[in-house]
PAVO-521951 format. One record per residue (C-alpha): z, x, y; residue number from 1. Coordinates in Angstrom, 3 decimals. Layout:
REM residues N
@Z = Z, X = X, Y = Y, resi = NUM
...
REM end
This chain:
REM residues 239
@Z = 0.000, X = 0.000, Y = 0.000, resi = 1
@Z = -1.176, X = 0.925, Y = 3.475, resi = 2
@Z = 2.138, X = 0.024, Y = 5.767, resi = 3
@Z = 1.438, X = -0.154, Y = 9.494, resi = 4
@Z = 3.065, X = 2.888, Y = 10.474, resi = 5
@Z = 2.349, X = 4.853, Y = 7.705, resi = 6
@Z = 1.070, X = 7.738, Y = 9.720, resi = 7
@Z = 4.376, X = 7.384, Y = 12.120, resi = 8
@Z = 6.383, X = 8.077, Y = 8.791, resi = 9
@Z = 4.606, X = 10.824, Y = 7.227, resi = 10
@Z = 4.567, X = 12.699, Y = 10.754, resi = 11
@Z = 8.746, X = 12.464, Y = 10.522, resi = 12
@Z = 8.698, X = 13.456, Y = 7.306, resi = 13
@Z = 6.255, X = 16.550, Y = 8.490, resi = 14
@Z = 8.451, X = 17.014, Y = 11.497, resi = 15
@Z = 11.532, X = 17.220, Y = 9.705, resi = 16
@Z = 10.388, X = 20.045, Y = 7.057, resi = 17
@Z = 9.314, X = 22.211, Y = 10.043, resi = 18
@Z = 12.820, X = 21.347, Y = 11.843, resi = 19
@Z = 14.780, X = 22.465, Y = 8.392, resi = 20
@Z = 13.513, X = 26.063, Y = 8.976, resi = 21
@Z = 15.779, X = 26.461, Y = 11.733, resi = 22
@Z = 19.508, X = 26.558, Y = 10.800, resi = 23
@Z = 20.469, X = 24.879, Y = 14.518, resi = 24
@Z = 17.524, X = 21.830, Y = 13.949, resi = 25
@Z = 19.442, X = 21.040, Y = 10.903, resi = 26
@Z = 21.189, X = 17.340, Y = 12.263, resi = 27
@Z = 17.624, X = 17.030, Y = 14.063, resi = 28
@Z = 15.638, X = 17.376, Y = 10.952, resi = 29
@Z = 18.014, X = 14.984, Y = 8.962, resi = 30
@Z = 17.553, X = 12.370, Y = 11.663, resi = 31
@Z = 14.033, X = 12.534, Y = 11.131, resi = 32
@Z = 14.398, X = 12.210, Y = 7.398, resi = 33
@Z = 16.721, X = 9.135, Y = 7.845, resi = 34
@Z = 13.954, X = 7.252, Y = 10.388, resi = 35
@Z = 11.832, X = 8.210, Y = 7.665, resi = 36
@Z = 13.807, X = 6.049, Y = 5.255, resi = 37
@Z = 14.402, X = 3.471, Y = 7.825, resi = 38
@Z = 18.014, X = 4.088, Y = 7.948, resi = 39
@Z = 18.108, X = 3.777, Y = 11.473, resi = 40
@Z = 22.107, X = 3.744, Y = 11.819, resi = 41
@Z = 22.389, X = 6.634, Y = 10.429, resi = 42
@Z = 19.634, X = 8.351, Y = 11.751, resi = 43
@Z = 21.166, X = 7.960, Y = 15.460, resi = 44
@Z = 24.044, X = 9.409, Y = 14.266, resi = 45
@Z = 22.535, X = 12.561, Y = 12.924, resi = 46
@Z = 20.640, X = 12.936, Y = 16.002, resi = 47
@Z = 23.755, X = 12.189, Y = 18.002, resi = 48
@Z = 25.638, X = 15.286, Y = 16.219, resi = 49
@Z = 22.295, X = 17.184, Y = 16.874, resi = 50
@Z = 23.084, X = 16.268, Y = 20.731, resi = 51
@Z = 26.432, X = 17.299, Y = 21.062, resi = 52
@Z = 25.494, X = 20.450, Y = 19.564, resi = 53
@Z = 22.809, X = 21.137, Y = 21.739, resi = 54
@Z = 25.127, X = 20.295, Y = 24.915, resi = 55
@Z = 27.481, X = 24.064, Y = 23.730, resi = 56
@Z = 24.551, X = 26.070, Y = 24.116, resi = 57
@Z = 23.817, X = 28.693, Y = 26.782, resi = 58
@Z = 20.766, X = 27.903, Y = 28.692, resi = 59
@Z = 18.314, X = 30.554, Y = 27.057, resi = 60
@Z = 19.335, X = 29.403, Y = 23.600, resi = 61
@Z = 18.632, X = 25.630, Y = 25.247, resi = 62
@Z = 14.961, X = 26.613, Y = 26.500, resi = 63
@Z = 14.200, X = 28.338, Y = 23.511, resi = 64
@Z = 14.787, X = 25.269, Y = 21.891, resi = 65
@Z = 13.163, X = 22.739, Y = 23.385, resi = 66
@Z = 10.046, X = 24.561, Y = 23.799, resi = 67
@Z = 10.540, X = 24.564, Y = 19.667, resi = 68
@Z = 11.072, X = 21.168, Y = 19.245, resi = 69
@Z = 8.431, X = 20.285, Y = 21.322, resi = 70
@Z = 5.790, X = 22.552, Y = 20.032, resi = 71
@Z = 6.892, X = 21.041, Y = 16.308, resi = 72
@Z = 6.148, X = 17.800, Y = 17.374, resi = 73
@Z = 3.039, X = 17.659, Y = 19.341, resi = 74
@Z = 1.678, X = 19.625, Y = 16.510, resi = 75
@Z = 3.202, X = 16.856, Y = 13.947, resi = 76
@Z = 0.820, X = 13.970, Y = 14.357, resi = 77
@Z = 1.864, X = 10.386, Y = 14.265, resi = 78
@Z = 5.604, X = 10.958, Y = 15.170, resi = 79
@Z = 5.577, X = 9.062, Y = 17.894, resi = 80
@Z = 9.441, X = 8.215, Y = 17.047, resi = 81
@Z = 10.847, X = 11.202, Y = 17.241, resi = 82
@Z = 11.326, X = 11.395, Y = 21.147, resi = 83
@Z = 13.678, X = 8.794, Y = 21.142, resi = 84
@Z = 15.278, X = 7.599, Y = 24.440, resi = 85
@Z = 18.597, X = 9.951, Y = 23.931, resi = 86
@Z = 16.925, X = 12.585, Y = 22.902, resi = 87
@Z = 15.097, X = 12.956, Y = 25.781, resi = 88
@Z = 18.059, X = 12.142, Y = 28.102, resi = 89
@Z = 20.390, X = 14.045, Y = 26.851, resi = 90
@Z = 18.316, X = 17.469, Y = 26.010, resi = 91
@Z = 14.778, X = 17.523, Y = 26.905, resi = 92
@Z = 14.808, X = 16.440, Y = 29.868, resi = 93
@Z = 18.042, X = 17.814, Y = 31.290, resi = 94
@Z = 17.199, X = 21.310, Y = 29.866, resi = 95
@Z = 13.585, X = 21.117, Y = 31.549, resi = 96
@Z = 15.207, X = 20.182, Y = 34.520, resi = 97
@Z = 17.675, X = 23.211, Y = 34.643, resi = 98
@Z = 14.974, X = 25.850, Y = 33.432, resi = 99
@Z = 13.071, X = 24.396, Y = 36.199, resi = 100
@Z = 15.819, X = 24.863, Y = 38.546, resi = 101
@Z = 16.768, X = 28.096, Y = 37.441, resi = 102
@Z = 12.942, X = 29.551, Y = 37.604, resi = 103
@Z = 11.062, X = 27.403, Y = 39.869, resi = 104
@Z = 7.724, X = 29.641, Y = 39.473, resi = 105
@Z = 7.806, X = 29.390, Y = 35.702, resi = 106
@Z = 4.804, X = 27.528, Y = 34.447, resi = 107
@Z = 6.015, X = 26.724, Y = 30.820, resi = 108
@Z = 8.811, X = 23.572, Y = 31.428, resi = 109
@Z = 6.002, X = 22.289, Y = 33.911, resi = 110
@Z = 3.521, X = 22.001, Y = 31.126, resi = 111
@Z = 6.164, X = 20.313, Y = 29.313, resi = 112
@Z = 6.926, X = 17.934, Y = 31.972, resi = 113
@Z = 3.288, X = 17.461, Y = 32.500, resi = 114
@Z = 2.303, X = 16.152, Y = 28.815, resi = 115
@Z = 5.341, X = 14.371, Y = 28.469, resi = 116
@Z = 4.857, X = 12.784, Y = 31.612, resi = 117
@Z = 0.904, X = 12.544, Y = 31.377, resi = 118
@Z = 1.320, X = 13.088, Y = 35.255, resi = 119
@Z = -1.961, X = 14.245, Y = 36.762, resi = 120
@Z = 0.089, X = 16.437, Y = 39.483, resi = 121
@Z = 1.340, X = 18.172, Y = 36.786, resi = 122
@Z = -0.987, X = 18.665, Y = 34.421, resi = 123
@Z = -3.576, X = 20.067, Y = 37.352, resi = 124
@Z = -0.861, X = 22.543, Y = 38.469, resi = 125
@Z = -0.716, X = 23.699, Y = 35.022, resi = 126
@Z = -4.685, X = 23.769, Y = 34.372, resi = 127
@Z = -4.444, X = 26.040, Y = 38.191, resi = 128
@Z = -1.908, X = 28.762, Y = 36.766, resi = 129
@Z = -3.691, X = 28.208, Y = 33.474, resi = 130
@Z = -7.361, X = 27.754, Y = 33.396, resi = 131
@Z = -7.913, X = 28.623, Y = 29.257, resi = 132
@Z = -4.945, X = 26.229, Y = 28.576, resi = 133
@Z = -7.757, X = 23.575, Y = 26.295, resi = 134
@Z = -4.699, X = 21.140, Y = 25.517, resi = 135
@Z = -3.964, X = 20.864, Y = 29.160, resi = 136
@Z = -7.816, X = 20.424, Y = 30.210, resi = 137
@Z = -8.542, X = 17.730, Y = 27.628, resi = 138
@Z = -5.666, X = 16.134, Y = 28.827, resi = 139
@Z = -7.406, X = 15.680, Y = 32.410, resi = 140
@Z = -10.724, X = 14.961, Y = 31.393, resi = 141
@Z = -9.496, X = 11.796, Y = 29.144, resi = 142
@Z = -7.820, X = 10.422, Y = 31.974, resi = 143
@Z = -10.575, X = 10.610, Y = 34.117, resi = 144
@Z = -12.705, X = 9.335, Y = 31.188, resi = 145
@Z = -9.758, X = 6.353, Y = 30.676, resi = 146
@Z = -10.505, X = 5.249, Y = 34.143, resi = 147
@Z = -14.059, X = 4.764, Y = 33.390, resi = 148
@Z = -13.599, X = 3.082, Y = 30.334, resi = 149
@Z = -11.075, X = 0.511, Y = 32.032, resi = 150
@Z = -13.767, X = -0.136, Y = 34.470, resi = 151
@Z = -16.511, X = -0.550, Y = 32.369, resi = 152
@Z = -15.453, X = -1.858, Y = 29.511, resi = 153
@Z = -16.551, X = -5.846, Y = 30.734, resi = 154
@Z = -19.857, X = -4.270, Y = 31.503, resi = 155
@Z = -21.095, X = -6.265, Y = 27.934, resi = 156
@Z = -20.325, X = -9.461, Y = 30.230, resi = 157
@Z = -21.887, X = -8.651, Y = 33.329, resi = 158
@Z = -18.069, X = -7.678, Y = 34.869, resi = 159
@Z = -17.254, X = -4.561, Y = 36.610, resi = 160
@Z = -13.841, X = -3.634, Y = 37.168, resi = 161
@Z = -13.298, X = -2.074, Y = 40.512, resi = 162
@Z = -15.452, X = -0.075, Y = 42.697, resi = 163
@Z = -18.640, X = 1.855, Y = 40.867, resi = 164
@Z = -17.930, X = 4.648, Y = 43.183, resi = 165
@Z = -14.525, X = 5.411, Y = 42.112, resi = 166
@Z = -16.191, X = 5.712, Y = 38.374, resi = 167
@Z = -18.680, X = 8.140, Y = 39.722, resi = 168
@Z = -15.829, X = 9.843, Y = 41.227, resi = 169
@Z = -14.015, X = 10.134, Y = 38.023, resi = 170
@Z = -17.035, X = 10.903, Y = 35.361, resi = 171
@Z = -18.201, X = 14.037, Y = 37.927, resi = 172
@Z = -14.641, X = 15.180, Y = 38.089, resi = 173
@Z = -14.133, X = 15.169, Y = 34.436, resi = 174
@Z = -18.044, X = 17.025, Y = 34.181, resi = 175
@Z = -16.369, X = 19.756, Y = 36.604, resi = 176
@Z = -13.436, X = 19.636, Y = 33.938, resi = 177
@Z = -15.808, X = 20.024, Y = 31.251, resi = 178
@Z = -18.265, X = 22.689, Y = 32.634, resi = 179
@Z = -14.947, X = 25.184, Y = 33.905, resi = 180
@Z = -13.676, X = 25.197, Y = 30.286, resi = 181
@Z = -13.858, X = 28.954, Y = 28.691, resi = 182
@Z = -14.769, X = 27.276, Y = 25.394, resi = 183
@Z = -16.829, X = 24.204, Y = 25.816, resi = 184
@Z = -17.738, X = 23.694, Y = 22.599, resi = 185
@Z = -14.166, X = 22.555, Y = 21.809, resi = 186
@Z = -14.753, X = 19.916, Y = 24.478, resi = 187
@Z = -17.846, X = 18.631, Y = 23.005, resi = 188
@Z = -16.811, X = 15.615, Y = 21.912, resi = 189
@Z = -15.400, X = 14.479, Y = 25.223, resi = 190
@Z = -18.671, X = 16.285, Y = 26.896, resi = 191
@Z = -20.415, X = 13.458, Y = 24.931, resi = 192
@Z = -18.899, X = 10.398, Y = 25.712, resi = 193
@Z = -18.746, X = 11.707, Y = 29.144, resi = 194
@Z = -22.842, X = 11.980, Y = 29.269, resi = 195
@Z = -22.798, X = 8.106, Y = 27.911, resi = 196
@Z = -20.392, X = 7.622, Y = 30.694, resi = 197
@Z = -22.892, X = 9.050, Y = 32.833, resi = 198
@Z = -25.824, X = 7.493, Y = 31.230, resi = 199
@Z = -24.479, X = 3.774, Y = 30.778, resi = 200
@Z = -23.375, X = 3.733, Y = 35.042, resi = 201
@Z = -26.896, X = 4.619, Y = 35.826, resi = 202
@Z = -28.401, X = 2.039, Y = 33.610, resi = 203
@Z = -25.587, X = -0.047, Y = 35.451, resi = 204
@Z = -27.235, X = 0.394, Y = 38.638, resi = 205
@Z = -31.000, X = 0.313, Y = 37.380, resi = 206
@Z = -29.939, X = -3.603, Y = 36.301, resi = 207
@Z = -27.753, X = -4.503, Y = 39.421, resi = 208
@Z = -31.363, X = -3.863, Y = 41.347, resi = 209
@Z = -33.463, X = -5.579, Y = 39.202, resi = 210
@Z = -31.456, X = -8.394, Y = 36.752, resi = 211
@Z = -33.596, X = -9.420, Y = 34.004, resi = 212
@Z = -31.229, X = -11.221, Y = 31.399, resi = 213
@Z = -27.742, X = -9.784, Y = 30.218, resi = 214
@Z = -26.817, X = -6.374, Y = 30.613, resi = 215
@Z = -26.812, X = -5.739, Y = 26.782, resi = 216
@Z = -30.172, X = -7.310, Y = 26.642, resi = 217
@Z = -31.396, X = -5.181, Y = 29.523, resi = 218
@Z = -30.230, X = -2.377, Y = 27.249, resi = 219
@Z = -30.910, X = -3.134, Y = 24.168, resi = 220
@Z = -34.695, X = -3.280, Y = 25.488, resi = 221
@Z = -34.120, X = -0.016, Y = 26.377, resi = 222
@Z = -33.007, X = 1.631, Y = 23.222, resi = 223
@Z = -29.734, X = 1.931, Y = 24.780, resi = 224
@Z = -26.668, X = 1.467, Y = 21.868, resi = 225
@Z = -23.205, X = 1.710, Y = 23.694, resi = 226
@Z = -21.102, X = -0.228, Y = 20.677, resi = 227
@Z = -19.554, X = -2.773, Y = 22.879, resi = 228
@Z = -16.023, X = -3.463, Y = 22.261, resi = 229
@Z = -14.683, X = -6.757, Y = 21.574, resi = 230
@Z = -13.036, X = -8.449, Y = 24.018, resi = 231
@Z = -10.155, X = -10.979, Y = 23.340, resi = 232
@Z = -8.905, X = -13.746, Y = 25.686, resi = 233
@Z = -5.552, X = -14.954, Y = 25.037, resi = 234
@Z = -4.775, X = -18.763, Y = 26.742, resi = 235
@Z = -1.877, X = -20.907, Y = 26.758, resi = 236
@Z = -0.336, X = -21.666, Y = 23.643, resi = 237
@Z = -2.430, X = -18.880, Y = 22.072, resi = 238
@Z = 0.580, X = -16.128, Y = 20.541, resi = 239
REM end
């Protein structure tokens, strides 16, 4: 059987055997195992030892070991559990905070901060101080991509969303994102929906000046395939 959150679960379960390596993640790593299992209870109070652990160590030790943590779970996919609410109040984001505090120039708790956030201040600062950073880069070129997606994605009923320059805006800043990569072949799939971006706004404006028809008629005439999504209305009484 396929449960909903399979992937969630065997991410924890992933998470947790790269946590056991380290003889201080040991409370952390059993909390994941107990999510796992769906013991909840217990799981918060594994993580809760884990916590009051955390809050005896020296502020080194504490940097060290969120940059650890961190790095084990963004490379854990699925997990999307782990950062539970007092986790991240009581040590990830206090102990980003401090480092920040304490070294105000150092770029590593702002990249942090910036994923965990998804905060486009951030994450440019970090792509600035850190051009080859890929991770960081991909994460500003699918925003800018998101944005044209949210606006286009009624195009299939002659809808769209917001102002056609803004998308431009968007699409050529997440080209520039694209073409100032070191390695753009690791970019290549978002290089691609970014030139059907491109390619779908222009047919966009070839049909605004000329109607003839629905939009997906007008480009299905052309040869154009963009695999409209399906859009769902919900009314009253609908749950």
């Amino acid at each position: 059987m396929h449960y909903w959150n399979k992937d969630s679960l065997e991410g924890l379960a992933s998470l947790a055997a790269g946590l056991a390596a380290w003889e201080d993640f040991a409370h952390l790593a059993e909390y994941c195992r107990l999510r796992e299992a769906g013991l909840r209870r217990e799981a918060f109070a594994s993580l809760d030892t884990f916590l009051s652990y955390a809050e005896t160590w020296e502020r080194e030790k504490s940097q060290d070991a969120v940059n650890a943590v961190l790095t084990l779970h963004f490379r854990s996919t699925g997990c999307h559990q782990f950062l539970a609410q007092p986790l991240m109040k009581r040590f990830v984001d206090p102990v980003l905070q401090r480092w920040l505090e304490h070294d105000p120039d150092a770029i590593a708790p702002v990249r942090w901060l910036a994923i965990l956030r998804q905060d486009p201040e951030l994450l440019c600062r970090v792509l600035a101080a850190k051009p080859g950073d890929i991770a960081i880069r991909r994460m500003l070129i699918a925003k800018r991509l998101g944005s044209v997606d949210y606006a286009t994605h009624h195009l299939n009923e002659g809808f769209f969303i917001g102002k056609l320059d803004e998308a431009l805006e968007d699409l050529g800043l997440a080209y520039d994102l694209i073409e100032g990569a070191e390695d753009r072949e690791s970019l290549s799939d978002l290089d691609r929906e970014a030139r059907e971006y491109g390619q779908m706004l222009f047919d966009w404006q070839a049909y605004k000046a000329r109607p003839v028809g629905s939009f997906p008629e007008w480009c299905a005439a052309r040869g154009r395939d963009y695999h409209w999504g399906l859009t769902v209305y919900y009314g009253e009484g609908v749950t």
